[in-house]
C-alpha positions as CSV (number, residue, x, y, z in Angstrom):
1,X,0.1,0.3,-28.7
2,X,0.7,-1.0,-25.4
3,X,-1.2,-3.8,-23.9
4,X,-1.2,-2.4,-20.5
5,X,-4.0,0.3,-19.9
6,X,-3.3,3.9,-18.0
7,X,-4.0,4.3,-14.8
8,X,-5.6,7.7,-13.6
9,X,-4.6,9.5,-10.3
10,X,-8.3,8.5,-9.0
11,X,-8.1,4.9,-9.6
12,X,-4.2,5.7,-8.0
13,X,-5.9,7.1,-5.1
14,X,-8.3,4.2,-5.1
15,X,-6.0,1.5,-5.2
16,X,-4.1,3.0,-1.8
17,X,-6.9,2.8,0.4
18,X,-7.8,-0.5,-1.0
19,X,-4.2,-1.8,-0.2
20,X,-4.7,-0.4,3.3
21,X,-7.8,-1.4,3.8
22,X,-6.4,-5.0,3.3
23,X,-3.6,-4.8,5.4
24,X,-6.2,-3.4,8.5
25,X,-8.7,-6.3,8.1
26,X,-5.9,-8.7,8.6
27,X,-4.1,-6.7,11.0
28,X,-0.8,-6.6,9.2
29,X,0.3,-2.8,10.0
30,X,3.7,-3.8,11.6
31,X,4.8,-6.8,8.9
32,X,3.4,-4.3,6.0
33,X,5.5,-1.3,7.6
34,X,8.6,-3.5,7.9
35,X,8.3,-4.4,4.2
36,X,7.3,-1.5,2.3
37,X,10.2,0.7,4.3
38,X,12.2,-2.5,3.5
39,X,11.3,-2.8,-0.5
40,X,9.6,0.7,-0.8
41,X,12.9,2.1,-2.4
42,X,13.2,-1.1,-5.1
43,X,9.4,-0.8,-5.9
44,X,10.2,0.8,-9.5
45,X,12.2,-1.7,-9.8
46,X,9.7,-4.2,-8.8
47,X,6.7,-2.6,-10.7
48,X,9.1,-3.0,-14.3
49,X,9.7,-6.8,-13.2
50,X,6.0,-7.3,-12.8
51,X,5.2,-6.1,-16.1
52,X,7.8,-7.9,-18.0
53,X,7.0,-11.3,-16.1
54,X,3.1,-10.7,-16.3
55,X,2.9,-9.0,-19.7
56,X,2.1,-12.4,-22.0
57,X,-0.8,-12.9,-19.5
58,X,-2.1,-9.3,-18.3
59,X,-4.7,-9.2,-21.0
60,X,-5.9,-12.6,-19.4
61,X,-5.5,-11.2,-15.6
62,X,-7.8,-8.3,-15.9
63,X,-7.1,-4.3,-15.0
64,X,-7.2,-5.0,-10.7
65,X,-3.9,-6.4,-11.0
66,X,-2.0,-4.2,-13.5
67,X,-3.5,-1.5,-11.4
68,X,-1.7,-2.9,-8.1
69,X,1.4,-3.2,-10.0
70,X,1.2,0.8,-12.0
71,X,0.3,2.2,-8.3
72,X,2.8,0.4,-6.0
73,X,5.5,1.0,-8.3
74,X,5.6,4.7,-7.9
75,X,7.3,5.8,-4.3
76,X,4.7,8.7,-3.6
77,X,2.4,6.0,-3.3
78,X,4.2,3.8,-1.1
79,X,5.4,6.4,0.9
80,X,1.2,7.6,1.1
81,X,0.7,3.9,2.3
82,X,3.6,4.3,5.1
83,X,2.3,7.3,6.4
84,X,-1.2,6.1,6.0
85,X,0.0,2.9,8.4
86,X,1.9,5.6,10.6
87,X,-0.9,7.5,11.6
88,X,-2.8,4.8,12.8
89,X,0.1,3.4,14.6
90,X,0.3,6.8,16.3
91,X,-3.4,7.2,17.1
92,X,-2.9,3.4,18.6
93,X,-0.4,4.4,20.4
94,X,-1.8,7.7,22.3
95,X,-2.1,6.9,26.1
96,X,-6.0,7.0,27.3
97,X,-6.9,10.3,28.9
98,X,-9.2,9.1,31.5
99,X,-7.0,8.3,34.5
100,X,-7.9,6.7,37.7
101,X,-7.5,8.3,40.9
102,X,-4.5,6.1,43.0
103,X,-5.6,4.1,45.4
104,X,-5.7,5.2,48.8
């Protein structure tokens, strides 16, 4: 029996656009980018440390968090996350069509 509940692919999915949703409102694309390309290799490795240090007090916490830490520990999803940031970054980034005409 574990005390940590399974996460399904939908509440995976879920959990991604509520990450990114966050980092938008507070307009943290470039500081989230620098970390998760940073720490996106170690986050196995960070998702087992959060379980071990959380575990005496995850049935306390509620599901929201042990979501977080089941979703962000996988690499596909930080690497979704990255290219999710990306994008926008991109679409930012495109020069405006409309031009002016030079001034004469």
């Amino acid at each position: 029996m574990s005390i940590f509940d399974d996460v399904t692919p939908g509440e995976e999915a879920e959990t991604v656009d509520t990450v990114y949703k966050l980092i938008k409102e507070r307009k943290l694309e470039t500081a989230a980018l620098l970390i998760l390309r940073a720490a996106g290799l170690f986050a196995p490795l960070a998702g087992a440390m959060g379980r071990f240090f959380l575990g005496p007090v995850t049935p306390f916490m509620g599901h929201r968090e042990e979501k977080w830490i089941w979703t962000l520990e996988k690499t596909e999803n930080v690497n979704k996350l990255i290219a999710m940031l990306e994008a926008d970054e991109e679409k930012e980034a495109e020069p405006c069509l409309e031009t002016t005409p030079p001034a004469s």
